[in-house]
KETITOR-9002 format. One record per residue (C-alpha): residue number from 0; residue in three letters; x, y, z. Coordinates in Angstrom, 2 decimals. Each point is the difference from the previous one (the first is absolute). Layout:
{NUM; "ala"; {X; Y; Z}}
...
This chain:
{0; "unk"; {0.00; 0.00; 0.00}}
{1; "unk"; {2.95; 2.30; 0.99}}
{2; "unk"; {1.61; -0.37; -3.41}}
{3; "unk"; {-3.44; 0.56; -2.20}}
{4; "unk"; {-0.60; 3.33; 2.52}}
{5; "unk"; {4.23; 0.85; -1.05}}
{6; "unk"; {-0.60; -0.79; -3.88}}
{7; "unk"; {-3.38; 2.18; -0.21}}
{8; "unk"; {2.02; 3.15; 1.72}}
{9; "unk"; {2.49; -0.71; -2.47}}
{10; "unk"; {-2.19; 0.19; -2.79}}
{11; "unk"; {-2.14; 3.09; 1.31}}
{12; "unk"; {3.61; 1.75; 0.31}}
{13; "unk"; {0.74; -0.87; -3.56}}
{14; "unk"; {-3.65; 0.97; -1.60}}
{15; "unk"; {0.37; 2.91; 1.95}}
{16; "unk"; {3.52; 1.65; -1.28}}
{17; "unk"; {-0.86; -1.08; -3.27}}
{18; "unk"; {-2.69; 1.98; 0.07}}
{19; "unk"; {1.02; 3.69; 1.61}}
{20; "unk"; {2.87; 1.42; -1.91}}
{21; "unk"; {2.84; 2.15; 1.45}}
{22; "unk"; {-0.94; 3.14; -0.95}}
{23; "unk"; {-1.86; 2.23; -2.32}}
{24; "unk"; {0.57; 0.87; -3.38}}
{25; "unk"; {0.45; 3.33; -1.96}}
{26; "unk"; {-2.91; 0.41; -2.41}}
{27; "unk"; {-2.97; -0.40; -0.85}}
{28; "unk"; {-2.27; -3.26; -0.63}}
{29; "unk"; {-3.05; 0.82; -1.92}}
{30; "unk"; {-3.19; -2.66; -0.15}}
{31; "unk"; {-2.95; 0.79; -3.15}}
{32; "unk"; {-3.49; -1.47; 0.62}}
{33; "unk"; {-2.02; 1.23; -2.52}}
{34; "unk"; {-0.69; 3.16; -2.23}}
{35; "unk"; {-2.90; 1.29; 3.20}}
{36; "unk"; {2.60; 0.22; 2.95}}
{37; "unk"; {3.01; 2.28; 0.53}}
{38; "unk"; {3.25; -2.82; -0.28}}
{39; "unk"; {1.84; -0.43; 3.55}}
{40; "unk"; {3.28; 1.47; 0.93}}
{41; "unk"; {1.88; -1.78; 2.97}}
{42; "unk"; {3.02; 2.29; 0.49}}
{43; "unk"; {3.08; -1.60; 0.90}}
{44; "unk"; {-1.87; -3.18; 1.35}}
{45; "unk"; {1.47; -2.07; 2.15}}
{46; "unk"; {-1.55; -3.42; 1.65}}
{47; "unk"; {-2.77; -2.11; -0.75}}
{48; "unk"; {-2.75; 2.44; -2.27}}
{49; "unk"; {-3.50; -0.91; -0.61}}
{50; "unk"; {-1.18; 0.53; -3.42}}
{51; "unk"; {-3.21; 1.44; -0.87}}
{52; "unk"; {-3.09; -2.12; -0.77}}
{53; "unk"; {-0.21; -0.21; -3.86}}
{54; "unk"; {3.79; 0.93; -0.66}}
{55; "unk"; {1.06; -0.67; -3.68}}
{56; "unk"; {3.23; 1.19; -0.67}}
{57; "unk"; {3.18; 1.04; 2.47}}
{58; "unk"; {2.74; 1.77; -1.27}}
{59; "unk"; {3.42; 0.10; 2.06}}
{60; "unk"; {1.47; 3.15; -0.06}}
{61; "unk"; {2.22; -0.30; 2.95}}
{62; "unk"; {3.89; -1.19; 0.32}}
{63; "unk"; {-0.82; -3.58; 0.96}}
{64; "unk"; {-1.39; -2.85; -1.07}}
{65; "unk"; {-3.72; -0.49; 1.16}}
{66; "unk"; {-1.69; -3.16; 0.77}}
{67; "unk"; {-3.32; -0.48; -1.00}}
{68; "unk"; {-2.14; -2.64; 1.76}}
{69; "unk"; {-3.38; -1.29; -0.31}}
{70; "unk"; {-1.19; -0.58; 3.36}}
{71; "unk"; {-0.49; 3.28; 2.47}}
{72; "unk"; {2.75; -0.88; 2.59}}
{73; "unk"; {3.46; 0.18; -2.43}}
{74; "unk"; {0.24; -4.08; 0.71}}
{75; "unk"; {-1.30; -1.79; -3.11}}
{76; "unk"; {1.21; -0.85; -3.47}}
{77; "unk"; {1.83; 3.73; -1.55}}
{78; "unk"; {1.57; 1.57; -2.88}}
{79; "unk"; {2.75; 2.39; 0.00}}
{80; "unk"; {-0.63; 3.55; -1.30}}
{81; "unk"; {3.79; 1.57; -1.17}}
{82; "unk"; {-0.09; 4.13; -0.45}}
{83; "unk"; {-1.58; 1.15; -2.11}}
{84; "unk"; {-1.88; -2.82; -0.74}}
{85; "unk"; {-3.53; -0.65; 0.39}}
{86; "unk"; {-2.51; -3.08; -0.10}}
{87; "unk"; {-3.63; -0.75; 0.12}}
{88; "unk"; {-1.39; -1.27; 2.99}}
{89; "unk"; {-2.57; -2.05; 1.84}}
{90; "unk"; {-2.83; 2.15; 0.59}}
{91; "unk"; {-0.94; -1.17; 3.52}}
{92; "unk"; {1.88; -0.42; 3.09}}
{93; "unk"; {3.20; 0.54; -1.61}}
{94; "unk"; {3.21; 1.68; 2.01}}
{95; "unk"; {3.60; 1.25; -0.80}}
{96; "unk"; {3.24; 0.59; 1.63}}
{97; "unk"; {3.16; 1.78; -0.22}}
């Protein structure tokens, strides 16, 4: 029982850096929905960002890479955004990080 309880904390530790980055990024990272609503600016984001409901498009207009996941807690399957860049994404409960 002791080593399941040591192996879980170990994996909660893990999950958990993997998920909060170091620190913020310079830039911008800008998220399109559709032609009715004004597109989202998250100024130099940093952690684990909610996207809206109905996002379509995120552009990455930072320094750093941005990972783009489809779940709403930065944990599940991703895809790497490089400067620049952008990519369409999954238009519920989606997330990014820096």
């Amino acid at each position: 029982m002791k080593r399941v309880a040591m192996v879980l904390a170990g994996a909660a530790l893990l999950v958990g850096t993997s998920a909060m980055p170091a620190s913020a990024a310079s830039g911008d990272v800008i998220v399109f929905s559709n032609e009715i609503l004004q597109a989202s600016t998250y100024e130099n984001p940093s952690d684990c960002n909610l996207l809206p409901l109905g996002a379509h498009v995120l552009i990455n207009k930072t320094d750093e890479p941005v990972t783009v996941y489809g779940d709403p807690l930065c944990l599940g399957p991703s895809m790497v955004v490089q400067p620049g860049y952008g990519v369409h994404v999954p238009p519920a409960s989606a997330s990014f990080s820096v």
